[in-house]
VOKELO-557069 format. One record per residue (C-alpha): residue in one letter; x, y, z. Coordinates in steps of 0.25 Angstrom, whole numbers, plus 2048, in hexadecimal, padded with zeros to 3 digits. Example, Ala and Ser with C-alpha at 12.3 -4.5 7.8 and 13.67 -1.06 7.14 Angstrom:
BEGIN
A8317EE81F
S8377FC81D
# end
This chain:
BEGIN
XC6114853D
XC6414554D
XC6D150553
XC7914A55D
XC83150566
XC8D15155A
XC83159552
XC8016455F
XC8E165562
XC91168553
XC86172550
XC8A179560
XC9817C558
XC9417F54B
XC8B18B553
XC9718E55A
XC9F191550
XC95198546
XC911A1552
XC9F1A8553
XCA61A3545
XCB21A054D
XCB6193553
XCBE19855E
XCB11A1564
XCA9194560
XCB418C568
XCB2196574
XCA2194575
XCA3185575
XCB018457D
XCB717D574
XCC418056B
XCC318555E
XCCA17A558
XCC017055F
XCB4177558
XCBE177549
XCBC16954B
XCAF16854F
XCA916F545
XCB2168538
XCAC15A540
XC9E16053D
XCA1163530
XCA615752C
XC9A14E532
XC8F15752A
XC9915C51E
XC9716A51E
XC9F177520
XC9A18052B
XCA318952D
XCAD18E526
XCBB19252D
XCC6199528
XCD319E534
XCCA1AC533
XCBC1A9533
XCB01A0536
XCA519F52C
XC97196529
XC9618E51E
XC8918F517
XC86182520
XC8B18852B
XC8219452A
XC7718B529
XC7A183532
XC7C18E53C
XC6F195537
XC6718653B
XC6E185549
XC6E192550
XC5D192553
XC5D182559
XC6C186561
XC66192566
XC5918A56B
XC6017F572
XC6918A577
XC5B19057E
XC57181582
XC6117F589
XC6218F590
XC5318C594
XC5817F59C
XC621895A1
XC561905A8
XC511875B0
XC5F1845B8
XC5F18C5C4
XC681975C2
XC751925C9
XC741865C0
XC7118C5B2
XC7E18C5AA
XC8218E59C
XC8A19C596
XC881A8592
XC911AF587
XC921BE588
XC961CA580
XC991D4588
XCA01E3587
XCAA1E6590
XCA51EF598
XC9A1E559B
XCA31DC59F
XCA81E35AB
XC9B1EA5AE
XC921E25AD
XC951D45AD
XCA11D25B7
XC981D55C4
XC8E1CC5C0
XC941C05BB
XC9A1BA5C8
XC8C1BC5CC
XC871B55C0
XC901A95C2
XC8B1A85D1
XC7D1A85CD
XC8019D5C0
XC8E1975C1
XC8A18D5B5
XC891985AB
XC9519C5A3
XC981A959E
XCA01AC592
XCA31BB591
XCAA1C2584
XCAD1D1588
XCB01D957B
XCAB1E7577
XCAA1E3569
XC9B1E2564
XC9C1D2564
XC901CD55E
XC8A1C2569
XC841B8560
XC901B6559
XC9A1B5564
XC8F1AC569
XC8E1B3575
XC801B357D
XC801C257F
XC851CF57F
XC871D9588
XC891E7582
XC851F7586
XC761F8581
XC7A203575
XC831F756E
XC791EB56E
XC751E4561
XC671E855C
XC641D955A
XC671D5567
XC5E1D5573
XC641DF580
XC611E058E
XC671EA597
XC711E55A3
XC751F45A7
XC712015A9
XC7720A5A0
XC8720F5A3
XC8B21D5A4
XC9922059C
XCA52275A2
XCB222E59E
XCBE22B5A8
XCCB22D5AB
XCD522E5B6
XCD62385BE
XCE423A5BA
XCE123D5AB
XCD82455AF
XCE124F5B8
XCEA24D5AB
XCE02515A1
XCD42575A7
XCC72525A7
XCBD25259C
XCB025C59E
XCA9259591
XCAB24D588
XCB225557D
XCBE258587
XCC124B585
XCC824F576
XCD425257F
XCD4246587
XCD8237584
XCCF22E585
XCCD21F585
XCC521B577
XCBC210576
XCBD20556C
XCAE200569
XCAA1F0567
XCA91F5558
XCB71FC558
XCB120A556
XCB7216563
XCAC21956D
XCA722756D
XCA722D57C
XC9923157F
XC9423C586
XC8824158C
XC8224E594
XC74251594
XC70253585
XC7D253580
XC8624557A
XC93244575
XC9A23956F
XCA923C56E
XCB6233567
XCBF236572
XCCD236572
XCD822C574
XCE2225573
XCDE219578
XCD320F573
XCCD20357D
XCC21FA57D
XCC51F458A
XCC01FB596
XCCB1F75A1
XCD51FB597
XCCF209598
XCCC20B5A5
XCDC2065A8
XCE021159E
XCD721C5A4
XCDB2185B2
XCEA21B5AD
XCE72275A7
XCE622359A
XCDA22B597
XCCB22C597
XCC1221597
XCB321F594
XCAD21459B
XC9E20F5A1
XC9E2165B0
XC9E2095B6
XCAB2055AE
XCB32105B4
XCAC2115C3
XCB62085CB
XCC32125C5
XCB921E5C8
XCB721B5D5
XCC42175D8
XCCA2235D4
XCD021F5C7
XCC92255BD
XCBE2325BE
XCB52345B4
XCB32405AC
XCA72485A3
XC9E2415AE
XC922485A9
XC9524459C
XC9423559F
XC8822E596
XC82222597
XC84214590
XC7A20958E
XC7C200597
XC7F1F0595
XC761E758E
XC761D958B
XC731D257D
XC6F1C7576
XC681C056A
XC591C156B
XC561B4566
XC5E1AC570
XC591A957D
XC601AF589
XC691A558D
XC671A259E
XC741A75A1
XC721B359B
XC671B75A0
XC6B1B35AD
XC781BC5AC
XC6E1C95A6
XC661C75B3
XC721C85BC
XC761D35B6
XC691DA5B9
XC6A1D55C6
XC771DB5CA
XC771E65C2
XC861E95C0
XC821F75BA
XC751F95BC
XC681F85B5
# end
């Protein structure tokens, strides 16, 4: 049977759309509307009389077809996908293009990837990255993203890691009026009597403060009334008063240093694994990618 455009451009959407069971992500990969791709798959229905997907307002599903279908594509897709990556590497670096798709925590963002990434687009103005900042544990084949970059303790078993930084030291802060207010902690547990800023996890469990001092750990459920998963928000609120924070060092440094926030139990103050990056070991890195973990290393945001 001889494969023409028609047929690749079909297959490229069914793909799109089995990956992230929703049309409007689907829609956001391709750069197309959802509606377009609505179309577009009914049209390729109709030509080979088969249901592939099933869509109700709530969800995406395969058909048996569908999941055979998809079952069939993804190996040949992915080794065009590397073809055409491999032609990639032989343009001089300026000249490579494509995009990288990122997921990426938050404090990665601001960490790690905003003083490399006008760098990056100097070195390679033709590659296009697509970042989705989220602490949630986002799955990266499913969002159809290239990789992941998460703190080393979190990464997926099944996926392949490689260290960007060295490893963060964490730290309890406040502003130096709540502390004049309320005294300043000497041991973790003196923080029962204090209000702290709670952590939501990517999972929606509360982060346990951890401590450590030679031989001894602690892992405390601190007060508060306040819950955040966004780190701006907290460092706002501790710089007002609001209470303490417990932030990566290099989070809270600029406010230290400026005088806005102290921090305290300084010797109690353990450390984090650091960032790592992750992705599928059966796909070939893409060009870009690689080109991005190399910078990275190169300028060393945070050490390594």
């Amino acid at each position: 049977m001889r494969i023409n455009r028609t047929d690749l451009a079909d297959l490229g959407t069914f793909l799109a759309i089995a990956r992230h069971r929703s049309f409007r992500r689907a829609g956001l990969e391709l750069g197309v509307s959802a509606s377009a791709l609505s179309h577009a798959l009914k049209a390729m229905e109709a030509r080979h009389g088969v249901r592939f997907i099933n869509r109700t307002s709530r969800s995406v599903t395969l058909t048996a077809a569908g999941e055979d279908l998809l079952a069939t594509l993804e190996a040949p897709f992915a080794a065009i996908a590397s073809a055409l990556d491999v032609l990639n590497q032989h343009r001089e670096p300026i000249k490579a293009i494509g995009r990288i798709r990122l997921n990426v925590l938050e404090h990665a963002s601001t960490l790690l990837l905003a003083p490399v990434l006008p760098l990056f687009h100097e070195r390679h103005p033709k590659i296009e990255v697509d970042v989705r900042v989220s602490n949630d544990l986002l799955d990266v084949v499913e969002t159809g993203a290239d990789a992941g970059i998460r703190y080393g303790g979190s990464v997926p078993q099944d996926m392949v890691a490689q260290r960007l930084s060295a490893d963060l030291r964490w730290v309890v802060v406040g502003a130096p009026a709540y502390f004049d207010r309320h005294g300043t902690p000497d041991h973790p547990r003196d923080l029962a009597a204090h209000r702290c800023m709670r952590i939501r996890l990517g999972d929606e469990s509360l982060y346990r403060w951890e401590f450590e001092r030679a031989d001894e750990a602690i892992a405390l459920d601190v007060p508060g009334a306040v819950t955040i998963d966004n780190t701006q928000f907290c460092l706002a609120l501790a710089v007002a008063g609001g209470g303490l924070a417990y932030l990566p060092e290099p989070c809270v440094a600029p406010s230290v240093e400026r005088g806005e926030l102290r921090v305290a139990l300084a010797d109690w103050a353990p450390m984090g694994p650091g960032f790592h990056v992750y992705f599928p070991g059966r796909r070939q890195l893409p060009t870009g990618l690689r080109f991005l973990i190399d910078l990275i290393r190169e300028v060393r945001p945070l050490n390594l």
